[in-house]
Structures are given as structure tokens and as C-alpha cells.
N, C-alpha and C positions, 0 to 999 in steps of 0.2 A: 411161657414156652418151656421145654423141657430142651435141655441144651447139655453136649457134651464135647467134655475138649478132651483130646487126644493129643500124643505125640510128644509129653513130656514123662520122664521118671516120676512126676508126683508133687503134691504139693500137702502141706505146708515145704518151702522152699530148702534145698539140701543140696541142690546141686549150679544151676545156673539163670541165665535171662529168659528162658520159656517157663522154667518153671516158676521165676517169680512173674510172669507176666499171668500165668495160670493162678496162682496163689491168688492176686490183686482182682481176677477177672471175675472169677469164680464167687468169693467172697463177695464184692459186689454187686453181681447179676444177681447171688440171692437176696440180698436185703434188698432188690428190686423186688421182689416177690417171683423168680423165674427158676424154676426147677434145674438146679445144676449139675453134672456128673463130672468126676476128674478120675482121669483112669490113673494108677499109683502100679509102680514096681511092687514083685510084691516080697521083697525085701526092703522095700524105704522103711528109715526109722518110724515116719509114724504109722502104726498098724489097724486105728480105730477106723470102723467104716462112715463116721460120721465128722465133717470140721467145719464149724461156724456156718451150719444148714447147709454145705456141700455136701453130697453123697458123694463117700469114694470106694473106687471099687477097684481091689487087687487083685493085680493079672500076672500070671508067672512070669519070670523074665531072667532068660539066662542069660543074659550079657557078660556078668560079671564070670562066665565059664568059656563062652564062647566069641565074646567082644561082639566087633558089628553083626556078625552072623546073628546072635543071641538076641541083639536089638531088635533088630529085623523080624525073627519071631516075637518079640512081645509086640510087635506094631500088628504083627500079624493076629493075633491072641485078642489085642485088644480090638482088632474091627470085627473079630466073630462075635464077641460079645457084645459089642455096641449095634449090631443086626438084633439082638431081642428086645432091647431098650425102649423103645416106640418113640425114636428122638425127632423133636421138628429141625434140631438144627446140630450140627457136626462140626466144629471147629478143628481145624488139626491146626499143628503150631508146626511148622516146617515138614520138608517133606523127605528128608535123607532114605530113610531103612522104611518110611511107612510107604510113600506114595506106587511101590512095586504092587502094592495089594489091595490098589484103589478100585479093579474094579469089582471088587467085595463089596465094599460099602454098600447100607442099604440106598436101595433106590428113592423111598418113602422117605428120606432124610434131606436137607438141604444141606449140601458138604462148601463149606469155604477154608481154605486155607490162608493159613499166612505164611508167603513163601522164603521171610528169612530172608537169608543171604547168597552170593553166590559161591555156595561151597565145592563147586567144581575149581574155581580161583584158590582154594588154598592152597600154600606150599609147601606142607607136610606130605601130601599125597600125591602117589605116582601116577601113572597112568593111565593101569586099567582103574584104578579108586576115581578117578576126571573122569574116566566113559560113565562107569555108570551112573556118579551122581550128576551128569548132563542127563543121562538115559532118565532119571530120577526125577529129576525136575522137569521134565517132558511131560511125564506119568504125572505129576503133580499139577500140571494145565491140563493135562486130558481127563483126568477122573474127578475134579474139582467143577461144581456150578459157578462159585465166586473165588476171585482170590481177593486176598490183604498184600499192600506191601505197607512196610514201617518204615521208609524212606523212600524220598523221591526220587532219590538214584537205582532202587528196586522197580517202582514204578514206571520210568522212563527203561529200562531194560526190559522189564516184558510186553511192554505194547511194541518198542524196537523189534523183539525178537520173536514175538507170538501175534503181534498184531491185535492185545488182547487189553481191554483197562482192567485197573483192578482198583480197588478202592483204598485210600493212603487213609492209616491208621498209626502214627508213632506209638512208641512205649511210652509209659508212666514214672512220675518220678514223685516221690513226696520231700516239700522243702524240710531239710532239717533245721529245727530251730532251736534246741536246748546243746549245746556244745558242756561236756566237760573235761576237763584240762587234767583232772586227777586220771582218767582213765589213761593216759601216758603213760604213767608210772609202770605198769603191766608191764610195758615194752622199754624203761629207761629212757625216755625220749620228752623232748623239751620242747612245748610249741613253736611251731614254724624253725627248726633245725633240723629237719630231715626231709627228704626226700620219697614219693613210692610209688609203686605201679601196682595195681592189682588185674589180675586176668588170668584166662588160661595159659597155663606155660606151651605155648603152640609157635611155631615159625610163623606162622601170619598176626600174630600179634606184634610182632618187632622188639621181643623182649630182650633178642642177643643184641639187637643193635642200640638198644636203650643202657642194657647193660656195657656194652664197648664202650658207649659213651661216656657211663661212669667211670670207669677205669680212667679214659683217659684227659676226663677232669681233676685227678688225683685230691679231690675233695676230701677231708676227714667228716661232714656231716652222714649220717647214716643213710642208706638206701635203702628200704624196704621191698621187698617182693611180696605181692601177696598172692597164692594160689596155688591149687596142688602140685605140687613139686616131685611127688611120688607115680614118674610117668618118664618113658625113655630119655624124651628130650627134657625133663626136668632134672634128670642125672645127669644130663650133661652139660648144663648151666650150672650146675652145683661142682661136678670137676671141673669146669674152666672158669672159676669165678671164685674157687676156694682161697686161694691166696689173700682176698679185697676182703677187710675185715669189717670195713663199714656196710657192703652188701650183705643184707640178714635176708636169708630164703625163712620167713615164716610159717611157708605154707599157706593149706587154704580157713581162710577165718567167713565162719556165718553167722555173726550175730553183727543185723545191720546197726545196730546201733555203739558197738564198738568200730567197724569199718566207716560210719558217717564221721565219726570223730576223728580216727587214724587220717582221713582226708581232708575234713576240715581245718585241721591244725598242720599240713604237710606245707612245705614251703612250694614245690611244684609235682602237681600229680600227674603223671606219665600214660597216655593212653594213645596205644599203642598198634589196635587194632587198623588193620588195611584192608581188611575182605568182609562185606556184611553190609545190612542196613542200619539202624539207630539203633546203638547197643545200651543197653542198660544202665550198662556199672560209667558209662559217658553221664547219661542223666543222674545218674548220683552224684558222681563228683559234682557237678553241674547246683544240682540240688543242695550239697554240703559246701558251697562258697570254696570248690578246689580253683586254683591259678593252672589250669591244662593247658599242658603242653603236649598236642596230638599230632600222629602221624598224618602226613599231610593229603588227603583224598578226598573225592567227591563226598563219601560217606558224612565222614566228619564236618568238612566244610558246611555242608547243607544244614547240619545242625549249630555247629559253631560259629560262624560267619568269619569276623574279623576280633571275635571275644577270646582269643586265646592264641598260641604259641603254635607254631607249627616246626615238624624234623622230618630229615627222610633219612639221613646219616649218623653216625657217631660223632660227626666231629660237630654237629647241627646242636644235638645231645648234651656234651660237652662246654659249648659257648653257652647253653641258656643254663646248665648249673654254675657255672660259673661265674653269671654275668645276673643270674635274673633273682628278685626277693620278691618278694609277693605283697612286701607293704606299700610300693611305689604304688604310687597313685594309676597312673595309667593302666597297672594292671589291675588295681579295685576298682574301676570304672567296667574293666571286662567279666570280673567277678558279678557286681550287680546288673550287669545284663545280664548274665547268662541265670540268674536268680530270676530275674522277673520273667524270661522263657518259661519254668519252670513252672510259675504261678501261672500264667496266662496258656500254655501250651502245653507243657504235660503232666498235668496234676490226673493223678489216678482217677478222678471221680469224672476230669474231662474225656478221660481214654475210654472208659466201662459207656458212657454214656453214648461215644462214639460208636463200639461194638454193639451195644445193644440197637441203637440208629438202625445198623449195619442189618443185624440179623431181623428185626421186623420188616424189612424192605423188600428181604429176598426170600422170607419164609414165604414155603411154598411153591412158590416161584424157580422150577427147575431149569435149567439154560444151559447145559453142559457146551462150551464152547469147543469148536472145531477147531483142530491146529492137528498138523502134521503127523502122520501116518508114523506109530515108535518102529524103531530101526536097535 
């Protein structure tokens, strides 16, 4: 099959969870023998049209001039172009800025999305930003033949609310197994004496309220932040958290295999997320034997179970740095569960094997699903 994903900046990975979900997918489908295409910014650092027998193929993208507008055009840019392709199958990876211009897509293509999360729920955004990406993800069931959700709390909200199934496909995670202790040093940090979160610095992640909670555990073990920091609400965690010398704003760090260690060796990993299906950097930590301690929602639950630590507050925050080590026993027993998840449920090569399931079932097979008249 000749198959193309849309809807991420690009891969090899630079930015976040679609695009390494796209890096992972891609890569795989072709050493399946199935012809791949990944559409790339056409500013990403990497520039060559070709990566491990993926063809990729750069499409202007003003973002970085005009923000969401600017995205919006390159979603737009990239479905003019994926009309010449002669594609059996269309994957798009969420539907924010692309699904306005769904009904572009070729018709001769089988379009499945995977609908993410529900980013009308975020609390960084106002009101009219709620309309349209409701209006958004509308557009995203009506010009879609299949959807993906990546968790079953996605799953149960669009048959709820479209009347609609869609087929459950989580992310991928690969176990980490070679830990090394010298790579600390980089950062002055001593196995299991510090603390961190990694994520977008965004209000639905619960990073002020993760951060409050440090403060008022008055801990001296280090706090680590990790993620771009260079963003409104990242200046303002940085002014109100300058005084706490143990919270280190790092920034954002890509080289998974220094962040597999930063977690592995972290006394408890903060994850933080509230809005969305099965994130990523959850199954890494997961993956890299982290002691998580997550915000407490359907999301996470349904991945986590009873194998980790749950907050909804600072003062929640605060009791489990203060209170909790990660050698007790009870929490190694939550560690090697959520390890064997990992092996048994989402090993990358189970997730591709899923997609690919996915995409021979419906090639061809066009079914654009009826739901409500956009308003």
C-alpha cells in the first residue's frame, strides 16, 4: 500500500507525541514492504527527501510567522499535495488546523484519523479557540472514512457524542534497558535524588500545580523541568519559581536516550497531563522503570491502573515528595507492572502491526460516516 501521514511537523522526531508516533510508524510500515510518505515542515532540521525508505516530502509552513494561522496553511498545502500522490490510504494524526480542509482530500484515498485528544478541554484557550476546535473536530468525523482513538476514554466519547466507533489503537513505547548513571553528571545529579517532569509548559499539563507543590514541600532535592520553556506561560513559571533554587527550568531535551535515563534514575516522575488520550512521554516513563506520580483522570487511569501515585493539588504534590522513595518495595512492584504493560501492550512493533491490521481492513472500503450538519 502506498500510505501517507499528515498532520505532524515531520519526522525524524523534533518536536512531540505525533511526530514520534509518525517517526515509529513510518519506519515500520516500510520495512513492512508498504510505501510510506511523511509530510515535514519545510523548515525541520532534517532537509533530505529520503529517511530509513520513508519518502518525505517538504511543504512550506508559515507557522513559525503566523502561529496557528500559519499551521493551518501548511495542513492546508499539505492536502493539495497529497491529491497528486495516488495514495491508498491517508492517515492524519489529529485534527486541530487540518480537519477545516477535509473536504479537499482526495476522494480515491481512504482518510482515517486519529482523533487525539479533546483539545477543546484545554485551559490555556479562550473561547472563541473552544468553538472552533469543537467546530474542528466535527470536521474531523465528517470528512474522515475511519477514526483511531488512543485511548478508551477517546473511544467512549465519540461513539457518546457521534454515535460513531472508531477503532482503539494506543501509542508505542520501547523498554529501556541499558541505564547509565555517568550520563548524570551533565546535569550534577546523583541517582534517585531528584525529582522531574517533562512536558509541554501548558496549563493543562498541571505544571504550576506540580510546581506549587514543590515549593511547598521545601525539599532541597533538585526538581527538574523538562520542555520548552521559551513560550508565554513558560516565562511566567520562570518568574514565579525563580527564587526555588532547586527547580532547574532545562528546557526541552531530544535525545531519547539521555531523557530515558533522566527518568530512569528520577526518584518520582511527574506527569501531569489532564486533557488528551494516551500520551507518550506517560509510556516512556512507564517504559524507563519511572515511580509516576500522575494527575488523577480517566486518561491516565485507564493506562495506569492502581501502578502509580495519583494528585489533583499542591498540597497532594507535596505529601508524595515528601513522604514517597521509590525503593520501597510497594512501589517496585508498581514499577514492574507497569514494565510488563509495556512488553505486552505497547511495544512499537505491537502498535505498527495494529495500524497496518487497521489500514488493510478499510482500504478501499469508503464509509464517510453521517453525523451532524457543521454549524
Amino acid at each position: 500500500m502506498r500510505i501517507a501521514i499528515l498532520g505532524t511537523r515531520g519526522i525524524p522526531n523534533r518536536y512531540g507525541g505525533f511526530e514520534q508516533c509518525a517517526e515509529y510508524l513510518a519506519r515500520g510500515l516500510a520495512v513492512k514492504g508498504h510505501e510510506v510518505i511523511v509530510y515535514n515542515s519545510h523548515n525541520h532540521p532534517y532537509q533530505k527527501s529520503q529517511w530509513n525508505d520513508v519518502r518525505i516530502i517538504h511543504i512550506y509552513d508559515p507557522e513559525y510567522r503566523f502561529g496557528t494561522v500559519g499551521q493551518s496553511i501548511y495542513d492546508l498545502n499539505c492536502i493539495r499535495d497529497v491529491r497528486k500522490q495516488n495514495c491508498d490510504i491517508i492517515l492524519q494524526l489529529g485534527y486541530n488546523t487540518s480537519s477545516i480542509w477535509g473536504a479537499m482530500l482526495p476522494k480515491d484515498a481512504v482518510v482515517t484519523t486519529n482523533m487525539d485528544g479533546l483539545e477543546w478541554q484545554r485551559s490555556g484557550f479562550g473561547e472563541s479557540v473552544k468553538k472552533f476546535l469543537l467546530y474542528a473536530e466535527k470536521c474531523g468525523v465528517r470528512y474522515s472514512d475511519h477514526l483511531i482513538s488512543d485511548s478508551v476514554g477517546i473511544q467512549s466519547y465519540l461513539k457518546e457524542k457521534y454515535a460513531i466507533d472508531s477503532t482503539f489503537i494506543p501509542y508505542g513505547a520501547d523498554e529501556f534497558k541499558y541505564p547509565n548513571p555517568f550520563l548524570l553528571d551533565d546535569y550534577f545529579l546523583r541517582p534517585y535524588e531528584y525529582d522531574l517532569l517533562i512536558s509541554r509548559l501548558e496549563p493543562e499539563n498541571s505544571t504550576e500545580i506540580i510546581l506549587d507543590g514543590v515549593v511547598k514541600a521545601a525539599q532541597n532535592r533538585p526538581f527538574l523541568v523538562i520542555g520548552n520553556n521559551k513560550t508565554k506561560f513558560g516565562d511566567h513559571l520562570k518568574r514565579k519559581f525563580k527564587g526555588y533554587k532547586n527547580i532547574r527550568f532545562l528546557g526541552g531535551i531530544y535525545d531519547i536516550n539521555k531523557l530515558n535515563n533522566l527518568r530512569y534514575y528520577s526518584n518520582l516522575y511527574f506527569h501531569g497531563h489532564a486533557v488528551g488520550g494516551t500520551n507518550p512521554s506517560l509510556l516512556e516513563a512507564m517504559a524507563s522503570q519511572s515511580l509516576i506520580a500522575a494527575h488523577d483522570n480517566i486518561f491516565n487511569r485507564s493506562i495506569l491502573g492502581e501502578d502509580a501515585l495519583y494528585f489533583m493539588t499542591p498540597d497532594q504534590v507535596s505529601e508524595q515528595l515528601e513522604k514517597v522513595r521509590k525503593s520501597e518495595p510497594d512501589h517496585i512492584v508498581k514499577i514492574d507492572r507497569n514494565t510488563d504493560k509495556i512488553r505486552t501492550t505497547y511495544t512499537w512493533e505491537k502498535i505498527t502491526n495494529q495500524y497496518e491490521e487497521h489500514f488493510k481492513s478499510i482500504a478501499k472500503i469508503v464509509t464517510r460516516p453521517s453525523v451532524p450538519k457543521l454549524v
